[in-house]
C-alpha positions as a Markdown table, in Angstrom:
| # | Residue | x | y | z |
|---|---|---|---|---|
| 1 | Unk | 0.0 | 0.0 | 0.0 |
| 2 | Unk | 1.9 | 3.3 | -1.1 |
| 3 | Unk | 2.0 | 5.6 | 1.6 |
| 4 | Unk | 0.1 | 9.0 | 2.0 |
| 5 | Unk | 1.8 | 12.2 | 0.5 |
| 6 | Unk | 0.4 | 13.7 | 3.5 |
| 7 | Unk | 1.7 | 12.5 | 7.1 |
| 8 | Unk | -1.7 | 11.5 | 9.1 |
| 9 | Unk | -0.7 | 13.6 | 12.4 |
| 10 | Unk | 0.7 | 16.9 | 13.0 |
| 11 | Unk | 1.1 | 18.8 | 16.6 |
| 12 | Unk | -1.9 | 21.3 | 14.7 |
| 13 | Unk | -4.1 | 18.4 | 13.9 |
| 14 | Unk | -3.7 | 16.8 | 17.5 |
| 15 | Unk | -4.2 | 20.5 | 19.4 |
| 16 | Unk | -7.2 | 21.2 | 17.3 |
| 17 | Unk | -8.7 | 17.7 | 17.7 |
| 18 | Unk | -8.1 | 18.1 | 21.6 |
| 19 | Unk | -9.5 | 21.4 | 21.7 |
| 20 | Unk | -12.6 | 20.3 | 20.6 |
| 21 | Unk | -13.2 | 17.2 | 22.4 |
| 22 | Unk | -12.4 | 19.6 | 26.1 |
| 23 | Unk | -14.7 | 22.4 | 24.8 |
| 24 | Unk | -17.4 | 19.8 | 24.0 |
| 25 | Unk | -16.9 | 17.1 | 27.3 |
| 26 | Unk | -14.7 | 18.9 | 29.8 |
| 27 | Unk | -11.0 | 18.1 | 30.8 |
| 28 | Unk | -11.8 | 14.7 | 32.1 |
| 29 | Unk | -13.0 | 13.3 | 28.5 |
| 30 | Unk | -9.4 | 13.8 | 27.6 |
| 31 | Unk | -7.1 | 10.6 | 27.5 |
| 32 | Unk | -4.6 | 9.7 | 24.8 |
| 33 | Unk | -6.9 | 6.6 | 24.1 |
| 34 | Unk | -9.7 | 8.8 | 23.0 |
| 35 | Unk | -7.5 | 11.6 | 20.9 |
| 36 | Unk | -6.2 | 9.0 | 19.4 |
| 37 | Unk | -9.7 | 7.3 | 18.2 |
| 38 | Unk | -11.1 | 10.7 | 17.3 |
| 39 | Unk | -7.5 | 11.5 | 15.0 |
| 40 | Unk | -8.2 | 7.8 | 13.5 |
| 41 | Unk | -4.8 | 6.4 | 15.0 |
| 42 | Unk | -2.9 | 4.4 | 17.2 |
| 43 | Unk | -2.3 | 5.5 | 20.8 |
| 44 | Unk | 1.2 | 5.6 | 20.5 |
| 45 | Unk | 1.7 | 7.7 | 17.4 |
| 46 | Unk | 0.9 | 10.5 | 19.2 |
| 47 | Unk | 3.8 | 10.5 | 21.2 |
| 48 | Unk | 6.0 | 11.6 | 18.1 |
| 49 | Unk | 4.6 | 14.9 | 18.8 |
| 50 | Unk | 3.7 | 14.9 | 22.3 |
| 51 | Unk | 5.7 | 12.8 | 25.1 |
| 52 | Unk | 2.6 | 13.3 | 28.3 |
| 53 | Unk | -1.1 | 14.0 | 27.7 |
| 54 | Unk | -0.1 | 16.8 | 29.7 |
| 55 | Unk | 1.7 | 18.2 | 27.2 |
| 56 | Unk | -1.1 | 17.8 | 24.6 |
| 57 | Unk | -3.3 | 20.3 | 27.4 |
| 58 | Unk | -0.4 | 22.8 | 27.6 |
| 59 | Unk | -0.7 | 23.3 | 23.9 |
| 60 | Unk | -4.1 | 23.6 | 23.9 |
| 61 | Unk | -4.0 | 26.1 | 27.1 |
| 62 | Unk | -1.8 | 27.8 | 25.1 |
| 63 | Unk | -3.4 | 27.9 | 21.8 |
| 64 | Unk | -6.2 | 29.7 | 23.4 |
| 65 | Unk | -3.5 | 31.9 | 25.0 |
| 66 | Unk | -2.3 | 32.6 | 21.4 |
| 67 | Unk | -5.8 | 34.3 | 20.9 |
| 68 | Unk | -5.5 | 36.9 | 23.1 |
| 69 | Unk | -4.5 | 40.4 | 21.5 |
| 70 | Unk | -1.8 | 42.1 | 22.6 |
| 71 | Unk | -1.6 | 44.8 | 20.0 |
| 72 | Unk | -2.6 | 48.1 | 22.7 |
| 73 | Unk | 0.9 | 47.5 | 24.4 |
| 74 | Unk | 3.1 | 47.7 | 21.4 |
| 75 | Unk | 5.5 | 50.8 | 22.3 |
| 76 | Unk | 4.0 | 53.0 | 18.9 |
| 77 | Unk | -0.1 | 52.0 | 20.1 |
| 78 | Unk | -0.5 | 55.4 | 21.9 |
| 79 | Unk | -3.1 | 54.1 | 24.1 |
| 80 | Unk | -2.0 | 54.5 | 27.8 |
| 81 | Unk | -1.6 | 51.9 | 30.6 |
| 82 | Unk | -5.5 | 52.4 | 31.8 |
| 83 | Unk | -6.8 | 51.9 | 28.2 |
| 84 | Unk | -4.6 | 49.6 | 27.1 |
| 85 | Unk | -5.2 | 47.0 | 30.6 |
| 86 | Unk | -9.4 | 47.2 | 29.9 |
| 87 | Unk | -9.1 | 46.8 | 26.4 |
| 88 | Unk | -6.3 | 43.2 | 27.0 |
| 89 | Unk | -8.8 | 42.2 | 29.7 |
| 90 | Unk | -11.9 | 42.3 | 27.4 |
| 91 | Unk | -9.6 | 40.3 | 24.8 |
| 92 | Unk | -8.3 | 37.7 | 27.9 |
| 93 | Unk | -12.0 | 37.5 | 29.0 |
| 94 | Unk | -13.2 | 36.6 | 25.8 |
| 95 | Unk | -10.6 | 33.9 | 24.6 |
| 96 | Unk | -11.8 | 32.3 | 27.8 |
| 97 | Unk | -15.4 | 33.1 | 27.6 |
| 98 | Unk | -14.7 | 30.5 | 23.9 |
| 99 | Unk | -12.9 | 27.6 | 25.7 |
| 100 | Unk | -14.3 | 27.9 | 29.7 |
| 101 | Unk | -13.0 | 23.9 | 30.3 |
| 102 | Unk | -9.7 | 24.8 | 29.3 |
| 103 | Unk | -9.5 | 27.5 | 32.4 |
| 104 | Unk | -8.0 | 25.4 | 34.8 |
| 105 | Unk | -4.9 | 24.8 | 33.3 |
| 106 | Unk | -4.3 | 28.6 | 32.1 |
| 107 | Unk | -4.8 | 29.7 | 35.7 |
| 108 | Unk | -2.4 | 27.7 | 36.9 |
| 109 | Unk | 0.0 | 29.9 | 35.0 |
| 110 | Unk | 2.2 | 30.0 | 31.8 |
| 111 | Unk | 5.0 | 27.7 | 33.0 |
| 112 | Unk | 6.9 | 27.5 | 29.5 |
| 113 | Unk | 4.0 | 28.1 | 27.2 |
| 114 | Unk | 5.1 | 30.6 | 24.3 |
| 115 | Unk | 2.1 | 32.3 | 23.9 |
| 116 | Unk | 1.3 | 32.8 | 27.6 |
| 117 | Unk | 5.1 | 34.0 | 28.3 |
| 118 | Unk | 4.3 | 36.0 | 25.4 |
| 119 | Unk | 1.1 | 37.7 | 27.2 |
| 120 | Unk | 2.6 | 37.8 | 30.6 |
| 121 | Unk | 6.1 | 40.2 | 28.9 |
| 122 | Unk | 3.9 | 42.3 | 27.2 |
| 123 | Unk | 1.6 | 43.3 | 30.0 |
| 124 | Unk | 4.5 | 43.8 | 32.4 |
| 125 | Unk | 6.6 | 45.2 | 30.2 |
| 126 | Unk | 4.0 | 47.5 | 29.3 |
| 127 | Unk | 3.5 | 48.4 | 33.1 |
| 128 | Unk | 6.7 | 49.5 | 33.4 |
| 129 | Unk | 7.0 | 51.6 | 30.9 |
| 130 | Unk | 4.4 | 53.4 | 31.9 |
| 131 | Unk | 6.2 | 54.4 | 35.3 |
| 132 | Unk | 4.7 | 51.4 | 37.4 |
| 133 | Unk | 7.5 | 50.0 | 39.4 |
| 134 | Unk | 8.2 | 46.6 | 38.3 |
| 135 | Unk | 7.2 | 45.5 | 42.0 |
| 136 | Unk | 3.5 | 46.7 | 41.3 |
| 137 | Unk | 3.7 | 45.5 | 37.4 |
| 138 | Unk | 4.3 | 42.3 | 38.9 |
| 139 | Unk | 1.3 | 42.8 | 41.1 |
| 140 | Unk | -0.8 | 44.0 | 38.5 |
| 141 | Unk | -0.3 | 41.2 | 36.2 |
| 142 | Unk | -1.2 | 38.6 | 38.9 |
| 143 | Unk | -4.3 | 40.6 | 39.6 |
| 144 | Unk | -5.3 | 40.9 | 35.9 |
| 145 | Unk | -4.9 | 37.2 | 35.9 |
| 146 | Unk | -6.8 | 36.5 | 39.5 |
| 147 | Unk | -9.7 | 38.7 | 37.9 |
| 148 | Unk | -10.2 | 37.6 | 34.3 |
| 149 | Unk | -9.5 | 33.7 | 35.1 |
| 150 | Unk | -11.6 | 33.7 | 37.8 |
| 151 | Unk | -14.4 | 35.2 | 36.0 |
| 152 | Unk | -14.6 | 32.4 | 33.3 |
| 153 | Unk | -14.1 | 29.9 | 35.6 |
| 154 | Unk | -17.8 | 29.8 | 35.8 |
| 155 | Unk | -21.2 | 31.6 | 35.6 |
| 156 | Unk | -22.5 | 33.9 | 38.4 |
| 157 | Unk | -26.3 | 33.6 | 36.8 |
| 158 | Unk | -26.1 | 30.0 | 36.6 |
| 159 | Unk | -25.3 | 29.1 | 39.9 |
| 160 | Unk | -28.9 | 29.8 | 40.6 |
| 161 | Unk | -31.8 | 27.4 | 39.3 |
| 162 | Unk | -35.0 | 28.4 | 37.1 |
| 163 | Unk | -37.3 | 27.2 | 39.5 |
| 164 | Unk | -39.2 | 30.5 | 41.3 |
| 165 | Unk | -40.2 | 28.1 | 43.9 |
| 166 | Unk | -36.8 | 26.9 | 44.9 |
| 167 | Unk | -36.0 | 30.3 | 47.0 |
| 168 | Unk | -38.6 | 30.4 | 49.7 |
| 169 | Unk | -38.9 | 34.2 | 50.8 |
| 170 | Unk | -39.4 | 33.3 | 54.9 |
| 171 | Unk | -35.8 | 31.4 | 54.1 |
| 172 | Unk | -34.1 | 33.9 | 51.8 |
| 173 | Unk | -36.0 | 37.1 | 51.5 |
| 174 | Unk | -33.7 | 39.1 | 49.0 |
| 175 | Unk | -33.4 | 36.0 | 46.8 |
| 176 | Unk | -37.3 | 36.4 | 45.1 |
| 177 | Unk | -35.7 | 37.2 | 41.4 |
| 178 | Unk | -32.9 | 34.7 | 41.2 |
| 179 | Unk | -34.4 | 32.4 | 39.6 |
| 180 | Unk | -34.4 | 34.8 | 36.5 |
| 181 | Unk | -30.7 | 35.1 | 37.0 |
| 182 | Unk | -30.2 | 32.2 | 34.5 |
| 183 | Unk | -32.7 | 33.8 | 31.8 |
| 184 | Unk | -30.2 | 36.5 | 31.6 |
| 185 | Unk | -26.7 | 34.7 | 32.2 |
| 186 | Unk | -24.8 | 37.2 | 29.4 |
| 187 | Unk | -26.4 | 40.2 | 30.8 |
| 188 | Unk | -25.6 | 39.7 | 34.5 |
| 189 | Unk | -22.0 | 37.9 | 33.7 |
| 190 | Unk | -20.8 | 40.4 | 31.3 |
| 191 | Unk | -22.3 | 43.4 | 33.6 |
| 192 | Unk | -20.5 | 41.5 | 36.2 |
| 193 | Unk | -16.8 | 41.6 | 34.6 |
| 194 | Unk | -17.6 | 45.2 | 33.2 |
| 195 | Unk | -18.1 | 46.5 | 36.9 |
| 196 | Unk | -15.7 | 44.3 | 38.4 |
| 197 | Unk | -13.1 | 45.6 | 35.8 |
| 198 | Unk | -13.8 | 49.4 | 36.0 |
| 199 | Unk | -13.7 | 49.1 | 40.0 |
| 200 | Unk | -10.2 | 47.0 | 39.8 |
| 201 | Unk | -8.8 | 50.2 | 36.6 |
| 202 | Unk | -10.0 | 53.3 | 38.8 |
| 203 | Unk | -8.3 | 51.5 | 42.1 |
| 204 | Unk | -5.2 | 51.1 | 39.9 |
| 205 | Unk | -5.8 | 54.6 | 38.9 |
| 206 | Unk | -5.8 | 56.0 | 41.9 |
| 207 | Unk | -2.9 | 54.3 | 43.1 |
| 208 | Unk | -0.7 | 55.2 | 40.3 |
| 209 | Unk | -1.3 | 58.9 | 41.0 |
| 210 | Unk | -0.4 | 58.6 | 44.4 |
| 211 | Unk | 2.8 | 57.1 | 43.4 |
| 212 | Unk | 3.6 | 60.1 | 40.4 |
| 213 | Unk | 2.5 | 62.5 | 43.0 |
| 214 | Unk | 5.8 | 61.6 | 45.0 |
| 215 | Unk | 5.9 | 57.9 | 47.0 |
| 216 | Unk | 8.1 | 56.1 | 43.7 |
| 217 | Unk | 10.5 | 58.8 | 43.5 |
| 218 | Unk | 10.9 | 59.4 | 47.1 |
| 219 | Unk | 11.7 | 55.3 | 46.7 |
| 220 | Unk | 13.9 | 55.8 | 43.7 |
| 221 | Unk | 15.9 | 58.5 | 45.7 |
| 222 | Unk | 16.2 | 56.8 | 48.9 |
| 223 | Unk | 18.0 | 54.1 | 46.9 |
| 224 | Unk | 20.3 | 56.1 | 44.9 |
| 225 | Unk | 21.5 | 57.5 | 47.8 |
């Protein structure tokens, strides 16, 4: 039998193929047995381009990663460090908000994934050279990723059930609405990160003039001297 012109498996085909089967069945559903049945090969043919099924979920954590734009913190952009932070965490939120399963594994961190390196340089670097002190860039960027993980990690609205008789009002008196909450998951999540966001950027804010006003360079003078 000749052989195909066209090699059956590449590290694309296998991320794409993973990607899909988490999206559609959750982290758990992922094994090498059943990548391998849904790619139409054997088992161990996928280790010529993965070694660990962990591996194989890196690259999907960080193909998702990959999605996220970056382009407000290139140096010529314009846009400054407020702008530039809400308009990265609308992108970060929203290449979540398209692959929730794969959450867990980007919030445990980068690690050595490219494209999450890649994210975590630019919005520190971007920090910095906007006058943060790389102390508080540091901070910033763990907060940024606290905040937008955490919010796809799950739905606020749908942590409530549709039933209007499943919050008795002599047990939970404020609670009469909830189960409409569900109705209008979008709505009350995306308000939800909106508000969230805009309270975190005028904290920042805030904090950031304080420090131009005179607390960083009465640090940066203490230790030249």
């Amino acid at each position: 039998m000749a052989r195909p012109r066209k090699p059956l498996l590449s590290r694309d085909r296998i991320v794409e193929t993973a990607s899909a089967l988490v999206d559609a069945e959750g982290l758990a559903a992922l094994s090498t047995r059943r990548l391998a049945a849904q790619l139409g090969v054997s088992g161990p043919s996928l280790y010529n381009h993965f070694r660990t099924k962990d591996e194989i979920l890196d690259a999907v954590a960080d193909a998702v990663s990959a999605k996220v734009d970056l382009s407000m913190f290139d140096e010529d952009d314009g846009r400054d460090w407020r702008t530039a932070l809400q308009a990265w965490a609308a992108s970060y939120r929203a290449a979540l908000a398209d692959h929730p399963n794969i959450v867990p594994v980007l919030a445990q961190g980068p690690g050595r994934r490219p494209a999450g390196l890649r994210v975590a340089d630019a919005v520190f670097g971007a920090m910095v050279r906007a006058g943060w002190p790389p102390a508080q860039a540091t901070y910033i960027g763990a907060l940024m990723r606290y905040f937008v993980t955490g919010s796809a990690l799950g739905s606020f609205a749908r942590g409530f059930v549709d039933d209007e008789t499943a919050y008795d009002p002599a047990d939970y008196p404020h609670l009469g609405q909830a189960h409409l909450l569900a109705e209008h998951r979008q709505k009350v999540d995306e308000g939800a990160f909106d508000t969230g966001l805009r309270a975190l950027l005028d904290g920042l804010s805030l904090q950031y003039a304080a420090g131009v006003r005179g607390a960083w360079a009465k640090q940066e003078t203490t230790s030249g001297a």
